[in-house]
N, C-alpha and C positions, 0 to 999 in steps of 0.2 A: 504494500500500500504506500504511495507517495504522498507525505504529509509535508503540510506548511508548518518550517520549524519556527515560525512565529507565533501565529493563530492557532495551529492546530487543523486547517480545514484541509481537507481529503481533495487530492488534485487528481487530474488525469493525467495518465503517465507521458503524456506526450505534452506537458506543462512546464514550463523553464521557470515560469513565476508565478507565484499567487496571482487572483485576480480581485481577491477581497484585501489584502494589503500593500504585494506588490512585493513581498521578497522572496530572496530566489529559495526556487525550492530544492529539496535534497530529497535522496530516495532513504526511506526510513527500513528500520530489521524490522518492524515491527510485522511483517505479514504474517511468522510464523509463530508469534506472541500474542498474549490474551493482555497483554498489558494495556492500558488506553495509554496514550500520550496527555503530558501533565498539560494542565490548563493555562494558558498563559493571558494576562493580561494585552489584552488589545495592545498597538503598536502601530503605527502608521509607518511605511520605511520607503523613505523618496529614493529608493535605488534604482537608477535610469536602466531601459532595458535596452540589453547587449545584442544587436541583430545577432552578431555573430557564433553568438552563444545556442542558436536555434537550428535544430538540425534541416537536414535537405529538405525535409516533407513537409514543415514549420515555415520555410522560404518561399516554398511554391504556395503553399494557402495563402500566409500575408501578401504576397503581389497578386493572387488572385483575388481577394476581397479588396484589394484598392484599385485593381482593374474595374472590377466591376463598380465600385463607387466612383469611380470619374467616368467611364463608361456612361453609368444610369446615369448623371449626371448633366451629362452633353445632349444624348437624347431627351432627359426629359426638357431642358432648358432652352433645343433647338426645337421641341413640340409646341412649347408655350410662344415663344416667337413669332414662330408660323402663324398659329391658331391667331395671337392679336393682332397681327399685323394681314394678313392675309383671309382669315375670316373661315379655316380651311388648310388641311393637310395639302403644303402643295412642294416646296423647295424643301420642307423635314425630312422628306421621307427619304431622302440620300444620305443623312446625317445618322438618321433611327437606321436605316439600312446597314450602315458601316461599322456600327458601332453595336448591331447584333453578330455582323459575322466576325469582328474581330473578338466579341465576347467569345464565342464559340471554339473561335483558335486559340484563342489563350486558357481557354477550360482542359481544352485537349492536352495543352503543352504542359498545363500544372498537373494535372491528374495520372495522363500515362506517360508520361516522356522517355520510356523504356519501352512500349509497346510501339515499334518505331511503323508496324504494316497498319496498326489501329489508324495513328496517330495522323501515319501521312492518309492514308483511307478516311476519313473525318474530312483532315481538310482540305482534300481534293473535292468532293461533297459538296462541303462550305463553300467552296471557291467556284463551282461551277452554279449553285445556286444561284450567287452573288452576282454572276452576270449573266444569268439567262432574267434573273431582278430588274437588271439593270436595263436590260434588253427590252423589258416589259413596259417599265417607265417611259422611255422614248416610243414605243410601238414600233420596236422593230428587231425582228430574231435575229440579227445580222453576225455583228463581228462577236458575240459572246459566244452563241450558241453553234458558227461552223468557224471559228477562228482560236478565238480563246480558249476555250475547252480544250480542242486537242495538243494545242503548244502547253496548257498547265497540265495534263494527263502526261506528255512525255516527260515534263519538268518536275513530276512527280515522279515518276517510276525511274529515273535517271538519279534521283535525288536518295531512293529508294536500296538500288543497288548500290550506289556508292558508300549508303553508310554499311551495308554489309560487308562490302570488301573494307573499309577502314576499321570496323568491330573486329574481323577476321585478321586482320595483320598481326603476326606477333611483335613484331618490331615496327615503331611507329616513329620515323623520320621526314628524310624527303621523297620518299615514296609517298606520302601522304600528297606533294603536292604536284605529285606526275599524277595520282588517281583525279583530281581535280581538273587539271588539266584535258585529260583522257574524257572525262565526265562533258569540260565544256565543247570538246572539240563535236561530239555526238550530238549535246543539245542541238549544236550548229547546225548541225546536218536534218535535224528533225524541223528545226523553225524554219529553215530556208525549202524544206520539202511542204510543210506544211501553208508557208506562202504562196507559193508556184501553184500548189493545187485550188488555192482560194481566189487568185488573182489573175492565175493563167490559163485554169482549167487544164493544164497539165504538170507532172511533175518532173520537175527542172533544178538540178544541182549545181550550183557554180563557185559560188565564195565559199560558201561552208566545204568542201574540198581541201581548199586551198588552205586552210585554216584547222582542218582536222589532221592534215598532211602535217602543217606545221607545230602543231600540239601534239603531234604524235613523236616526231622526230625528239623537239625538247624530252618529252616526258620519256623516247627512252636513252636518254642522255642522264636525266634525274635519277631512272631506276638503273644504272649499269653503276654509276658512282653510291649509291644506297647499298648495295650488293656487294659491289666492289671491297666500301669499307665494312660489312658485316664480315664477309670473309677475313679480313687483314686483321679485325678485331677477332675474331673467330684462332687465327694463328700464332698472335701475341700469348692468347692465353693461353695455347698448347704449349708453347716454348717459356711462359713463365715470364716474359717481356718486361 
């Protein structure tokens, strides 16, 4: 049981401080004792609280409950505007719009940020929503729903495998930033396919080429010097160096 060694009040284990005094709390023997804890006269303790002191899961809630208070915030104070000024939901509804889906992705980011298939699945969703919305608003299915969507579906699933291979790496250097490289040179090849077929009714490769050629080249210049020194360090240690 986690008691306030001031007050005595029963905290939750995932509490760094009282919330009826404010000091910090400690984990008590007492779980496996019939003992009560002694009675202490009330106490007021202005000890300032230590971000740092609060674990991973303690980080992600407090930026998620002050996302969402400036969040609610904007929308409701760009609702109100509207309505006096306007007489009618009319220029809010881009402001309320924005400010739900960025609530949404910052839900996902605090809650699972280890479920990385959830995570980006969620807010590919959210994002394809957001502009077929958006699309709706103007009256017109255009660039959301045959343009945006498939360049953020490839810049997802690009986004997708890359962290896999960087999870996967046991050694984590500049090979880290040949995979990036590697990552951008492909998006290249997807958006400039995905144009040609929007704009030219056929598909047409030409920069992106040029550009995956030469992200290619670098990146295996990145990973031969990565490898290179793993082995070297790999040899030192054999010989005791």
């Amino acid at each position: 049981m986690n008691l306030c060694k001031n007050c005595g009040v029963e905290l939750d284990i995932n509490m760094n401080y009282c919330p009826l005094c404010g000091q910090k709390s400690t984990q008590s023997d007492s779980l496996f004792s019939d003992k009560k804890p002694e009675k202490k006269e009330f106490k007021a303790i202005n000890e300032p609280y230590n971000l740092n002191e609060l674990s991973a899961s303690q980080k992600r809630k407090v930026f998620w409950e002050l996302s969402a208070i400036i969040l609610a915030s904007s929308v409701v104070v760009s609702f109100i505007i509207d309505l006096i000024i306007s007489k009618e939901i009319n220029w809010s509804k881009y402001p309320i719009t924005i400010g739900i889906f960025l609530f949404i992705n910052i839900s996902l980011i605090s809650f699972i940020p280890k479920k990385i298939f959830i995570l980006l699945s969620g807010s590919f969703i959210s994002t394809s929503l957001f502009l077929i919305i958006l699309d709706l608003y103007i009256h017109n299915l255009g660039w959301g729903f045959k343009l945006g969507i498939p360049i953020i579906f490839f810049i997802y699933l690009i986004v997708f495998f890359l962290t896999v291979v960087v999870k996967k790496s046991r050694q984590k250097g500049i090979n880290l930033i040949a995979y990036f490289l590697i990552a951008a040179g492909i998006m290249g090849l997807c958006i400039e396919g995905i144009l040609s077929l929007h704009l030219l009714n056929r598909f047409e490769l030409r920069w992106s080429i040029i550009l995956l050629v030469s992200l290619l080249s670098a990146s295996g210049i990145l990973l031969f010097i990565h490898y290179r020194l793993k082995k070297a360090t790999d040899l030192k240690r054999f010989f005791h160096i």
